[in-house]
N, C-alpha and C positions, 0 to 999 in steps of 0.2 A: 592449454593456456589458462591461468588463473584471469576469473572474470575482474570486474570490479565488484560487484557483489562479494565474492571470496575476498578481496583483496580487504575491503570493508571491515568485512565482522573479522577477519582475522586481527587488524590493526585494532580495532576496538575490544577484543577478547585480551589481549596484550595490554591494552589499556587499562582493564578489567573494570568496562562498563556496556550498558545496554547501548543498541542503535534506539534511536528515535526513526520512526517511519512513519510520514506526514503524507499524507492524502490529500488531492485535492482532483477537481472536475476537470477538464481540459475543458476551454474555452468557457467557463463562469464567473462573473456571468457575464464577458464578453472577451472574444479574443486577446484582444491586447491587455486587458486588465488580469487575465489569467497567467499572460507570459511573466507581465511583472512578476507576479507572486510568484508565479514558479524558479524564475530568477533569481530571488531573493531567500529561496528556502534556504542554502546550504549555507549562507550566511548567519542567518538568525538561528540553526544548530542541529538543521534536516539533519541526518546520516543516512537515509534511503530516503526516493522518493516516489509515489505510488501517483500514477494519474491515471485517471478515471478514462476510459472510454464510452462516451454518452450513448445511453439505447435507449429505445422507448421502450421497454420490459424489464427494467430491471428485479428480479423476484428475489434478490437477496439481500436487498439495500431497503435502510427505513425512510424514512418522508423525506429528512432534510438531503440526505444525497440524493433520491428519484427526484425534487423538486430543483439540484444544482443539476442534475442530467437535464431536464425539461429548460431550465435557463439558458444551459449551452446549446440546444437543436435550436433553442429558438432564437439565439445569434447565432446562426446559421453553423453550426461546428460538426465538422466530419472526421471521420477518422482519416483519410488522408490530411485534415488538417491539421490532427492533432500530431501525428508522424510529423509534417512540417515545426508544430511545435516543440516537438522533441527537438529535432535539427537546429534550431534556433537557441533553444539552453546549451544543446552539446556546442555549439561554436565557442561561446565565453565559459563552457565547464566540464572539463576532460574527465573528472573525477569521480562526482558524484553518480550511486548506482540511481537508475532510474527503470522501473517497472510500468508497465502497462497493465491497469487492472478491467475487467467488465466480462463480458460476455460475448457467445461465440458466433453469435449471428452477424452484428459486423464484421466480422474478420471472414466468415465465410463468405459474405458478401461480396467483401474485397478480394477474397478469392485467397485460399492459405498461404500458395507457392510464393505470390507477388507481395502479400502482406509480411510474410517473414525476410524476406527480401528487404522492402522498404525501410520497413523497422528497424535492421540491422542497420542499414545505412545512416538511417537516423539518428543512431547511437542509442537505441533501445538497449537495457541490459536481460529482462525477463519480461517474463507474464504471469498476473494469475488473472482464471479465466475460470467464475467458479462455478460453469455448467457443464465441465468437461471435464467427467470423471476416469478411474483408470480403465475400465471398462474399454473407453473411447480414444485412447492414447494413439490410437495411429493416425485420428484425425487431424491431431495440433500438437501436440505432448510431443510425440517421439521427433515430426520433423522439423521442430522447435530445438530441442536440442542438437540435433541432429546439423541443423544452421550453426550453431551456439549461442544461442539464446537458453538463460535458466526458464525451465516451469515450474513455479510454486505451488506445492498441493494445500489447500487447505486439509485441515483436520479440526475436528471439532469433540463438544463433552461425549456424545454418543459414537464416535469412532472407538472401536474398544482395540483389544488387543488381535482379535482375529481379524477385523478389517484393516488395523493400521498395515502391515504389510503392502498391501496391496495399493493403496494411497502411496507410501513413499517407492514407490519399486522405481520408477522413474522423474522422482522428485530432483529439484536441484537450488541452489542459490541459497533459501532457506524455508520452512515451516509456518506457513501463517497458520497459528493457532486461532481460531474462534472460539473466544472464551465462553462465549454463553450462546444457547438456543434462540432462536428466533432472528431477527433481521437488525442490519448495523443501527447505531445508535439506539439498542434498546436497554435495559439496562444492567449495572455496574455489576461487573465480577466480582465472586465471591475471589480473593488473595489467594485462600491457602486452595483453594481447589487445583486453580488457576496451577501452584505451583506444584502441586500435587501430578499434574497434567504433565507440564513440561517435564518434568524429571522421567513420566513414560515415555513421554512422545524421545527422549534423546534416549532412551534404551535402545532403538527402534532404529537410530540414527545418525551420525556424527554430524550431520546440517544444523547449524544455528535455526532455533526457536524462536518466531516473533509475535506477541499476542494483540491481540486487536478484536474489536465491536465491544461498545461499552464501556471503552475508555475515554474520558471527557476530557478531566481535569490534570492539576499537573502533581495531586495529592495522590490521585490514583495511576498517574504515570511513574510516578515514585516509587509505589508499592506494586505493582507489575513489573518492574525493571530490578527489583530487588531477585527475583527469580529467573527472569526471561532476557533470551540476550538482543530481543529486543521488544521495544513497545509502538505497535501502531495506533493513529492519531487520526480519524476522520470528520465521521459527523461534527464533531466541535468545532474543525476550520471552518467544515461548511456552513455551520450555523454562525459561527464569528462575520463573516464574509456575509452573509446572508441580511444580518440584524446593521449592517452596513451602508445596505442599499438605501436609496430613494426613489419609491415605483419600481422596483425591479433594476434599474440600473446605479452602475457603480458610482461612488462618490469618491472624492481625494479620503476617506477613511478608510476605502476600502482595503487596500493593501497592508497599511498598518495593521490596521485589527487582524488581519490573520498571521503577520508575520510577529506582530506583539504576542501573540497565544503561541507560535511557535517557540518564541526566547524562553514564553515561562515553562513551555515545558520541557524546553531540552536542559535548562537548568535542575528541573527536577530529576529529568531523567540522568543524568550525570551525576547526581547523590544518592539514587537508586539503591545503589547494588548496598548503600549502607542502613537502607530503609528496612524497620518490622515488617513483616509480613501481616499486615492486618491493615483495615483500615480504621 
């Protein structure tokens, strides 16, 4: 069965434009203030939508996400809350793909059998989960798909040509590229490398390419979408959302400001594919 994920990037490859993949924290920085916004993504011009599952260790995420993960524990947010939050957006939105991203300790926690279970019911479409390499695939990977649920493999600038193989053997939905070394929101992609990249990584693959960390703005959503068929968005919601607050909790600006960064850059990213490749 063709997922929504497939369903997705194919309508939009037909369209001949990138997806926008917009991140954001499940529960930051408070429950209900998070559904809003998540609610309002596909509106303001989401095409996937990535949510965070909150850990206290996240070693791949830079300050502004590890401090929207510490926001959500600390309004009390659990993964089975966040599964409730899925179920909540899938009741008003049949359509939109929607990914679970973080890492594998909650989920083991939760225990794999009953969290791929859950998820599914919740109308989860994938995971990435970027401490479970292919090595470890019979942990989550395999019986991930195996439910039908996609797993996203990251790949990154140091995955070369002898390790990519083994990264995509059981990849599915699509390719998060990590444009640059080091931890989310550090900084901005070099364009041509970036494109340089993707045109490997599809040698390798017929799955849609999405690039992400270090994409801010919507000049650099432009010029990433010119190449990649799609552009993920994080740190910058969350810092939108962030510069929001008052004392930590959300104000009537909250929602705007990150669905307002959302329009500008799905506009951007819809004139993409006619953007130079430079910045």
């Amino acid at each position: 069965m063709i997922s929504r994920i497939d369903r997705r990037f194919q309508r939009l490859a037909a369209e001949r434009r990138s997806a926008l993949v917009t991140f954001i924290m499940a529960g930051d920085p408070d429950p209900e203030t998070s559904l809003g916004i998540l609610r309002a993504l596909p509106a303001a011009g989401a095409d996937v939508i990535e949510l965070g599952m909150p850990f206290t260790d996240p070693m791949a995420d830079g300050p502004a996400i590890q401090a929207a993960g510490l926001r959500a524990l600390k309004a009390g947010q659990t993964l089975r809350a966040t599964l409730k939050m899925v179920a909540s957006f899938r009741a008003k939105d049949a359509d939109t793909p929607l990914v679970l991203m973080g890492y594998f300790n909650p989920i083991y926690v939760y225990g794999v059998g009953p969290f791929l279970r859950d998820a599914l019911f919740a109308g989860v479409d994938g995971l990435v989960v970027v401490d479970c390499p292919p090595e470890e695939d019979e942990e989550l990977c395999e019986p991930a798909w195996r439910a039908g649920l996609a797993f996203i493999r990251l790949a990154t600038p140091t995955t070369d040509d002898i390790r990519l193989p083994a990264v995509l053997v059981n990849a599915s939905g699509f390719v998060y590229y990590v444009s640059i070394t080091g931890v989310t929101g550090a900084a901005m992609p070099d364009p041509v490398a970036v494109g340089q990249s993707v045109a490997r990584i599809k040698r390798h693959t017929p799955l849609p390419v999405a690039v992400g960390f270090g994409v801010k703005d919507a000049s650099s959503v432009a010029v990433i979408a010119a190449t990649a068929d799609g552009v993920v968005v994080g740190s910058a919601l969350v810092e939108a959302l962030r510069r929001s607050l008052t004392g930590g909790a959300a104000t009537p600006a909250t929602v705007p400001a990150v669905i307002g960064l959302v329009e500008d850059l799905a506009r951007a990213c819809r004139s993409g594919k006619n953007a130079p490749p430079t910045l």
